[in-house]
N, C-alpha and C positions, 0 to 999 in steps of 0.2 A: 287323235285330234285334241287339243289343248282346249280349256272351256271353261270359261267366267264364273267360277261359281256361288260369289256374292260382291256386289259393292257396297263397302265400307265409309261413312265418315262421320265428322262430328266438328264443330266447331270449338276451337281453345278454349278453355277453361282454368280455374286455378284451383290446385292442389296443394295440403300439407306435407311436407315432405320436411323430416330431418329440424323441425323445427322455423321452416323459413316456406314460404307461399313460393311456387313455381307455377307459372302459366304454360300451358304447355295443350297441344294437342292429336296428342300418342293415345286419346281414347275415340277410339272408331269405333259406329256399329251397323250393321250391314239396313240396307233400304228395301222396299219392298216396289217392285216397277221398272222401270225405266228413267236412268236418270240423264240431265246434259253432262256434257265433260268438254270444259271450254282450256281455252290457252294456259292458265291460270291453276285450272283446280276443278274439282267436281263441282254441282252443285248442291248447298249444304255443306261444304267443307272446309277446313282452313286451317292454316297454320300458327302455332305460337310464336317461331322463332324464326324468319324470315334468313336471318344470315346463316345459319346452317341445313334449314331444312325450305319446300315451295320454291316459287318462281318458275322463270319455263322451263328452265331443263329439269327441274324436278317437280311435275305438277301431277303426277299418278304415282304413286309407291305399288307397288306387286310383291307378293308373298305367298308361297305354295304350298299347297296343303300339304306333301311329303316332308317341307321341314315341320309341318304341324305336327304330325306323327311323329317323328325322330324326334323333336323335344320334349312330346311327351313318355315318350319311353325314356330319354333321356334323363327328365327328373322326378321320374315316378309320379308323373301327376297327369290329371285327364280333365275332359272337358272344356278345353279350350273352346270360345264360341270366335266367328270371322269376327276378324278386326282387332285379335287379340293380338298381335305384333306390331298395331297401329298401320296398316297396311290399308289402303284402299279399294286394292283387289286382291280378292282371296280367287287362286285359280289352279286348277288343277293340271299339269304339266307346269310348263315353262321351268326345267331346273336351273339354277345358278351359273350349273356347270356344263350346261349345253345353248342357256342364252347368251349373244354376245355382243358386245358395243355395236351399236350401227343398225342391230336387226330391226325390222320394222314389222308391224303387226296391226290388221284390220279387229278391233272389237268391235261389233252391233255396226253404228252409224260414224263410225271414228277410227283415226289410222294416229298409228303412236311407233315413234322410235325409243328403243334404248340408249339411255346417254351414260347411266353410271350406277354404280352399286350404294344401294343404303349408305349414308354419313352414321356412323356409328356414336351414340350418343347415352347419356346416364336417363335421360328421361325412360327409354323402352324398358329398364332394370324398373324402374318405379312402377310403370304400368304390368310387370309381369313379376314385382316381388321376386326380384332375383338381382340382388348387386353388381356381377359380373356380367349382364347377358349383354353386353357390348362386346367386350372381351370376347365370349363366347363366337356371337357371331362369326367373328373372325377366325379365330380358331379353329372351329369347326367349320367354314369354309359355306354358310347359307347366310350371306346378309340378304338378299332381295335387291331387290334391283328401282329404278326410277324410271320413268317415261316419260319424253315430251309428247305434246299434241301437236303431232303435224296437221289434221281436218278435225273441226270440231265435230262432235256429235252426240248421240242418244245410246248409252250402254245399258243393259239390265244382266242378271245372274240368269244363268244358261244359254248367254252366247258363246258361239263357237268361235276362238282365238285362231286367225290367219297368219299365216307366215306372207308378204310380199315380199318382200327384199332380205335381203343378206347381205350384215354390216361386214368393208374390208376388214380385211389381215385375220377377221373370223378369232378372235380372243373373247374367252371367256368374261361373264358378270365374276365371274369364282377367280379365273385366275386374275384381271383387271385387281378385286380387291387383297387379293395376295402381295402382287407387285405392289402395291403399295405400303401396306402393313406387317408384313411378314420378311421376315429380314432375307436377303440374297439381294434383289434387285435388279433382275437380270438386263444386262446393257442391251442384249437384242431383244428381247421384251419390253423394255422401256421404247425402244427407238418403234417397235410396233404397234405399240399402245399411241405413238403420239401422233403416228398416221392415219387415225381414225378422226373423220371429220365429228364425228355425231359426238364423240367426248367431251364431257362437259368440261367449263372453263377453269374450275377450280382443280379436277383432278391431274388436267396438261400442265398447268403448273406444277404441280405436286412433281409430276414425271419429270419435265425440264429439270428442275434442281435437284432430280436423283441421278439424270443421266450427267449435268453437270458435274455434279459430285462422282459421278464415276472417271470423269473425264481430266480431273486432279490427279490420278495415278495413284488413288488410294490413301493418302496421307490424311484424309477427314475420316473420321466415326461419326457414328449415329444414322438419323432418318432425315436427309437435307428437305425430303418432299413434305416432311409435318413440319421439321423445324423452322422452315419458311430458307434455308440457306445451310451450306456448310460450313463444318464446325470442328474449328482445329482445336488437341486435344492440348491442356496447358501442362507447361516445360515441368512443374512439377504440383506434386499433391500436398495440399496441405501448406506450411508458413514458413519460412526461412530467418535466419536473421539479419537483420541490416543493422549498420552504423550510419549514422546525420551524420553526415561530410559536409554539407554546408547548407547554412540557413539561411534566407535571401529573402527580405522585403519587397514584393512586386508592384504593392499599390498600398496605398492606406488600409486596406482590407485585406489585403491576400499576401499570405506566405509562402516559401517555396522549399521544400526542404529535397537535398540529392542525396541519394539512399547510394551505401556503398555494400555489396555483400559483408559479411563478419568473416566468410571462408575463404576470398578471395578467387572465388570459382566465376567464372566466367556466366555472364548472363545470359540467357536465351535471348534472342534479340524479339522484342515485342514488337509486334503490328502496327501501326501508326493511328490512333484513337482508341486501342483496351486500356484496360483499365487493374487498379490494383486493389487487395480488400487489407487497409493494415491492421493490427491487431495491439491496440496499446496499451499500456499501466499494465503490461503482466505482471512484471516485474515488482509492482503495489501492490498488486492481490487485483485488482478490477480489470474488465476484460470489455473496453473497447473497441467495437469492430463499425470500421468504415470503408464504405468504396470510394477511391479517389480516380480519376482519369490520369495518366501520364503525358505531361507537360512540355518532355522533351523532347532531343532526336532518338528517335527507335532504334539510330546507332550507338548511342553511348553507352560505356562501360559501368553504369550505375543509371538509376530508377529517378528520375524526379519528377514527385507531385506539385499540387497548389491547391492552397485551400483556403478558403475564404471564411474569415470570423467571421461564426452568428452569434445573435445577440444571447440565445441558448443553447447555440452547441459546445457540450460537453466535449466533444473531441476536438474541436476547433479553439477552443476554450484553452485548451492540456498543451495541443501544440504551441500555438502561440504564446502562452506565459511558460510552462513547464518545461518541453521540450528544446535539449541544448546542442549542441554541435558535441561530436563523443557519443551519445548519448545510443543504447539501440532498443530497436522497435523490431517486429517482427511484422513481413507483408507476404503473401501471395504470389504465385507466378500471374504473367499479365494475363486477362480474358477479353473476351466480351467481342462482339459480331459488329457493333461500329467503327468500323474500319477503313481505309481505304483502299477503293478499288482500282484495282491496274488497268490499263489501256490508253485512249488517245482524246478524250473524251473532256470537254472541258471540266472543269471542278469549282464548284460554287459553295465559298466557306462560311456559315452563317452562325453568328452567338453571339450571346449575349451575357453578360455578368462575368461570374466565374465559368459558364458554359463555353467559355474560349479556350478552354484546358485543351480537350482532345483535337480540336482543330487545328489548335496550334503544333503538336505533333503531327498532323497532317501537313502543316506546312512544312517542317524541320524535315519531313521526307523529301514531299515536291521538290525542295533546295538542292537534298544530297541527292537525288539522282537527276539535279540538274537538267527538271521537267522542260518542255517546252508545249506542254500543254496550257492552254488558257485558265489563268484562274483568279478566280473572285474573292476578295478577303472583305465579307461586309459583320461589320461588329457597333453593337452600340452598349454602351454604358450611360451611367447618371452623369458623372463628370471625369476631370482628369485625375480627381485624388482617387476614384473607384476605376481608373482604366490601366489596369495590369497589361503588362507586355507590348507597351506602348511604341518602344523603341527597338524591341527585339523583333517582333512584327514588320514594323517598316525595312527593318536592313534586313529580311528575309526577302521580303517582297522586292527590295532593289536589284536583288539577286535572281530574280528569272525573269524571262526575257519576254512575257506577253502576261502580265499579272496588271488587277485592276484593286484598286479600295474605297474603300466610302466606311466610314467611321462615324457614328450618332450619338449624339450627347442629348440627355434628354433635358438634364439641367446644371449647364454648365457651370461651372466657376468665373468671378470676375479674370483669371488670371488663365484661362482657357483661351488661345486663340482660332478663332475659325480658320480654315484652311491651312491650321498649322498645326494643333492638337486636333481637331474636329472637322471634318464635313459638313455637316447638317445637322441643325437644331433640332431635338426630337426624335421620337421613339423608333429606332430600326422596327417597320412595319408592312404591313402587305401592301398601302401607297408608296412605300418609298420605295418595293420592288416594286410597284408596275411602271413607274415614272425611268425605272431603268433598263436596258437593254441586253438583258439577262439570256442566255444561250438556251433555248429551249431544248437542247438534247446532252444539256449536259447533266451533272453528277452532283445532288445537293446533300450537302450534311448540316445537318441544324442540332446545333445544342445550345440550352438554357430554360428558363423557368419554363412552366410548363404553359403558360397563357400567350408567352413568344411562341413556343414552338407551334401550337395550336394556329394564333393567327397566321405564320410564317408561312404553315405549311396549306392551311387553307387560301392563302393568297397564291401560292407557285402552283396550285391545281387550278384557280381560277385563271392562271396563266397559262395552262394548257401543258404543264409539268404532269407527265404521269407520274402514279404513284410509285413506279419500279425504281425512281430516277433519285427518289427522296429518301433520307436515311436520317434517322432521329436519335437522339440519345437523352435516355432523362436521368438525371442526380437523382438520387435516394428511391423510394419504392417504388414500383410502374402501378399504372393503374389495375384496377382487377378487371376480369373477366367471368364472369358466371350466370352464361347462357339459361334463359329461363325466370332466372329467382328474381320475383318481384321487389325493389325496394329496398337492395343490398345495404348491410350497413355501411356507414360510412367513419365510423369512429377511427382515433390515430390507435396504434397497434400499444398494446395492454398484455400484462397477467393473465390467465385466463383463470376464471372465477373458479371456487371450489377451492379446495385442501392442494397446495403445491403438489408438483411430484419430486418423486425420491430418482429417478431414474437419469441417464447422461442428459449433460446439458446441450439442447439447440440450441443456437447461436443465428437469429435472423440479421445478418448482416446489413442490408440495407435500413431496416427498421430499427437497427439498436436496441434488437431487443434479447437477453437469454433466459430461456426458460428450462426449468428441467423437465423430460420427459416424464408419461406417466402413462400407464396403461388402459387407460380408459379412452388413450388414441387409439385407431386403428392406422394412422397413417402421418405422418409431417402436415401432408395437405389439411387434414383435420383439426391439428394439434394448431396450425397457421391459422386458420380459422377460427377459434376458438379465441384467438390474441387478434382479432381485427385484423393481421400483417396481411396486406392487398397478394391478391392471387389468381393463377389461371388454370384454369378447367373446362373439360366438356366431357369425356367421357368415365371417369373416375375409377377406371381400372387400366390401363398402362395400355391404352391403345394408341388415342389420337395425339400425346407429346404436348398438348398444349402446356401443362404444367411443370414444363421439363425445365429445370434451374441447373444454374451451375451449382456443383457439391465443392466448396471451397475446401473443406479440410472434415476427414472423419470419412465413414465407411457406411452405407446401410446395409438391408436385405430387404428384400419383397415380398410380396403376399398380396394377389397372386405376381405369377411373376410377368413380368411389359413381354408383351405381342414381339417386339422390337424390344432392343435395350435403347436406352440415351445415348449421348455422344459420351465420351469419354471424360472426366472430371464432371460430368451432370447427373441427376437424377431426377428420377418423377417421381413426384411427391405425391402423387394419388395414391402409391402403393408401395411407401419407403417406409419404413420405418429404421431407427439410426440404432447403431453396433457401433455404442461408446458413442462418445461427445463428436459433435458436428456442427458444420458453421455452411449455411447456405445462402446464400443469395438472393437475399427477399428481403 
C-alpha cells in the first residue's frame, strides 16, 4: 500500500541566483497535522511562476522517496530532508513508471487524478545545487508527476494512498515524459497519449504537433511538440554569394534590391514569409549582419528584399548610398516558421510600415496558385510617400477572385486621394478591425512595429480569434523570456564588460552585434546575456527547446549534450558553445 509520508510547502520567495533576483517557489518544507487541499493548491502554498508551473491540472506535485534514494546514491550525497525536490508530497510508492495518466487516487479526505509529469525547469537545479538536474530528470526517467483535485479535502503524513480508478490506454508518468523529450516519438504512442482525457492541456498540444510532424512523411527535424510547430531544415548552411541585379525605389523610404546567385545554381524555392540574414561590407573588412523578410514571389529565380531607411541604421544606411546594381553581397538560405499555411481557410493579411514585406510574398503565392480562398489585404502606413508596393498590391489583388482591401493612412499627404490611394484616415487598429467583418475562422498573419502587432493582436482575440489562428512576425530582436527573474534588464544589446575575448567571433544577427568568444562563457546563452541580446529560456540544460535559434552559419558542440537535438540548421544556446566563428539569430 502506497502512503503519504509528509506534506510539503512554502510560499514564493526570492532568491540570488547568478547575479539576478529569481522569485520562485521550489522551497518546500513538510507541515506538521492535517492540512486542506483545495482546487488551486495546498493550504500555505503557492507558486512563483504561474505559466509554467500551479493552476488546476497542476495543483499537488508528488515525488517518491525511491527517487530520494537513487539521487542520493547518485551524487554521493545524503540527507535530503521532504520537499527537497520541491514536491508537495513526499510518498512512498507511486513510481513514475507504474503511475499513469488518468489514474485517480483517494488521499486522507481528497480524491486527485493524474494529469502530467513535472514541467522540467532551471529553478529545481538552484534549489538542489546541481545545474543539470532538469536534464537529469529526464534522463534518468524520475520527473514526478502533478495532480488535479477532483474533491477537496483534509490530507496529513501517514495516509494511506488508494488506487480508485485506472486512467485509459494505462501510459506511464515515465513513458508520457519520454515521448515527449526523448527523441523517437512514437506515432502510436503519441496517438495513445492523446486519447487520455485527464492530460493536461499544454502537453496534448505538445503531442498534436509531434504526431503532426510525423504526419509530414518525415521531411521536418527537430521536436515540433517544444518547438511550438515544425521546422523545415534550410537549403543550405551558412552564406552564398549573390549579385544586385536590380535596385528598385519602392516608396520614399524603402528600397528593393533582386539578389541573383554568383553561381548560377538554381534556388531552393523559399516558403512564402521566411526570411534572409545578409552579410555586408565583407569585402571592407566590416561585417554587417541583417535579417530582411523576402518581398517576392517564392517562385522566382533570385531572392528580393526591401528595406527601409532608418535614420541610424548602418545597414540600411550602406544599402541605400553604397550599395550598386554589380555590386555582391553574401545572404543565407531562406528560414523562419511565418509562413504560409495551406488549405481552404480564409487568410487575413495585416501590416504595417515596412512589415508588409513577408505578406506581400504571401500574396505573390495566393496569385500563383491562383487561390480561391478568401483574403484580406489590410495595411496601413503614414502616407503615400511612406506606402511601398502600392501598385503591385492592387494588380495582385485584381488577380483573385474573392480578395478584400482597406488601406490606412494615418497622415495623409495633401496629394493623397481617399478611395483612390487610401481608405480610411488613421491608424490600422483593433476599432477598425471590429467595425469590419473579419472571418472568424480564418488565418491571420500580422507583421510590423511591435505596438501594431500587440494592439492588432489583442483586438482579433477580443474578437473571438483564437490564438492558434494568429501568426506574428517581428523585425529585429524578439522579445525575452526568463521565467522567474525579477526585473530583467532591459538595456539595447552591448560589449559585454571586462577584458574582450580572444576566441571566434559570434555574430548576433538580429541585434548587430559581434563579439569574440571567451571562456569565461559556459554557453552562447550566457555569452548573450552578458551583451543584453534579448533571449529565451527555461530549463538551461537542452531540455525544454525554448532557446532553440536558428544557427545561421558556423558549427557548435555541447556540454552537456540536449535530451533531444534541435531542428536542423538551429541550436540551443543553453548548451552550445561555437567550433570557429558563428552567426546566430538573435
Amino acid at each position: 500500500m502506497a502512503r503519504l509520508l509528509s506534506v510539503n510547502v512554502g510560499l514564493p520567495r526570492d532568491v540570488t541566483w547568478q547575479g539576478r533576483i529569481v522569485h520562485t517557489g521550489i522551497w518546500k518544507v513538510p507541515v506538521e497535522g492535517a492540512r486542506m487541499v483545495r482546487r488551486l493548491n495546498i493550504d500555505g502554498d503557492g507558486q512563483g511562476d504561474l505559466a509554467g508551473h500551479g493552476g488546476e491540472q497542476r495543483a499537488v506535485l508528488v515525488y517518491q522517496i525511491e527517487s530520494y534514494r537513487y539521487w542520493e546514491k547518485h551524487f554521493g550525497r545524503s540527507g535530503f530532508g521532504y520537499g527537497q525536490f520541491g514536491e508537495n508530497f513526499t510518498v512512498d510508492g507511486l513510481a513514475d513508471a507504474e503511475v499513469c495518466i488518468g489514474d485517480r487516487y483517494r488521499i486522507g479526505g481528497a480524491l486527485f487524478e493524474v494529469t502530467q509529469p513535472r514541467v522540467t525547469c532551471y529553478r529545481l537545479g538552484i534549489r538542489m545545487n546541481e545545474p543539470e538536474m532538469a536534464a537529469l530528470l529526464v534522463k534518468h526517467q524520475r520527473p514526478g508527476f502533478y495532480l488535479r483535485v477532483l474533491q477537496e479535502g483534509e490530507v496529513k503524513a501517514g495516509d494511506e494512498i488508494t488506487q480508485v480508478e485506472s486512467g485509459p490506454e494505462r501510459v506511464s508518468v515515465a513513458e508520457i515524459d519520454g515521448l515527449l523529450y526523448l527523441p523517437g516519438h512514437n506515432r502510436d504512442q503519441l496517438q495513445r497519449a492523446l486519447r487520455i482525457p485527464a492530460l493536461s492541456g499544454g502537453w496534448r498540444k505538445s503531442f498534436e504537433a509531434l504526431l503532426a510532424q510525423k504526419s509530414d512523411g518525415g521531411e521536418t527535424t527537430g521536436n515540433a511538440g517544444l518547438m511550438g510547430g515544425a521546422s523545415l531544415a534550410p537549403a543550405w548552411q551558412g552564406f552564398r554569394s549573390f549579385r544586385v541585379a536590380r535596385k528598385a525605389r519602392e516608396s520614399g523610404t524603402v528600397t528593393s534590391l533582386v539578389l541573383a546567385p554568383t553561381d548560377g545554381q538554381a534556388l531552393a524555392r523559399p516558403l512564402p514569409g521566411q526570411f534572409v540574414v545578409l552579410r555586408l561590407g565583407a569585402a571592407s573588412g566590416s561585417n554587417l549582419l541583417r535579417s530582411y523578410s523576402l518581398s517576392g514571389s517564392p517562385g522566382d529565380l533570385s531572392y528580393r528584399i526591401s528595406v527601409k531607411r532608418e535614420a541610424q541604421g548602418a545597414a540600411s544606411t550602406y544599402i541605400d548610398d553604397k550599395l550598386q546594381v554589380g555590386d555582391v553581397i553574401e545572404a543565407s538560405a531562406a528560414r523562419g516558421s511565418f509562413t504560409l499555411r495551406p488549405g481552404d481557410a480564409p487568410v487575413i493579411l495585416l501590416s504595417a510600415g515596412i512589415g508588409v514585406t513577408p505578406v506581400l510574398a504571401m500574396l505573390h503565392a495566393l496569385v500563383a496558385e491562383a487561390s480561391t480562398r478568401e483574403i484580406w489585404w489590410l495595411y496601413g502606413a503614414r502616407s503615400g510617400h511612406e506606402h511601398p508596393f502600392a501598385e503591385e498590391a492592387r494588380g495582385l489583388l485584381g488577380k483573385l477572385v474573392n480578395s478584400h482591401s482597406l488601406i490606412c493612412y494615418s497622415s495623409p499627404d495633401p496629394q493623397d486621394q481617399p478611395h483612390v490611394n487610401f481608405d480610411t484616415r488613421g491608424r490600422l487598429d483593433r476599432q477598425v478591425l471590429a467595425n469590419l467583418r473579419l472571418p472568424r475562422d480564418g488565418e491571420y498573419y500580422i507583421c510590423g512595429p511591435s505596438t501594431f502587432m500587440n494592439d492588432i493582436t489583442a483586438g482579433l482575440q477580443a474578437l473571438g480569434v483564437g490564438p492558434r489562428h494568429i501568426h506574428t512576425e517581428l523585425f529585429g530582436a524578439g522579445p525575452s523570456s526568463t521565467p522567474g527573474v525579477v526585473a530583467p534588464r532591459r538595456e539595447p544589446p552591448h560589449l559585454p564588460a571586462g577584458s574582450p575575448g580572444t576566441g571566434a567571433l559570434v555574430s548576433f544577427a538580429r541585434s548587430g552585434l559581434n563579439v569574440r568568444w571567451s571562456s569565461s562563457f559556459c554557453s552562447l546563452l550566457e555569452m548573450a546575456e552578458a551583451c543584453d541580446v534579448p533571449v529565451r529560456w527555461a530549463c538551461r540544460t537542452g531540455v525544454c527547446h525554448n532557446c532553440e535559434t536558428a544557427l545561421v552559419a558556423g558549427r557548435v558542440a555541447y556540454r552537456p549534450e540536449p535530451v533531444d537535438l534541435p531542428a536542423e540548421g538551429n541550436v540551443l544556446i543553453c548548451c552550445a558553445r561555437p567550433e570557429g566563428d558563428v552567426v546566430v539569430d538573435l
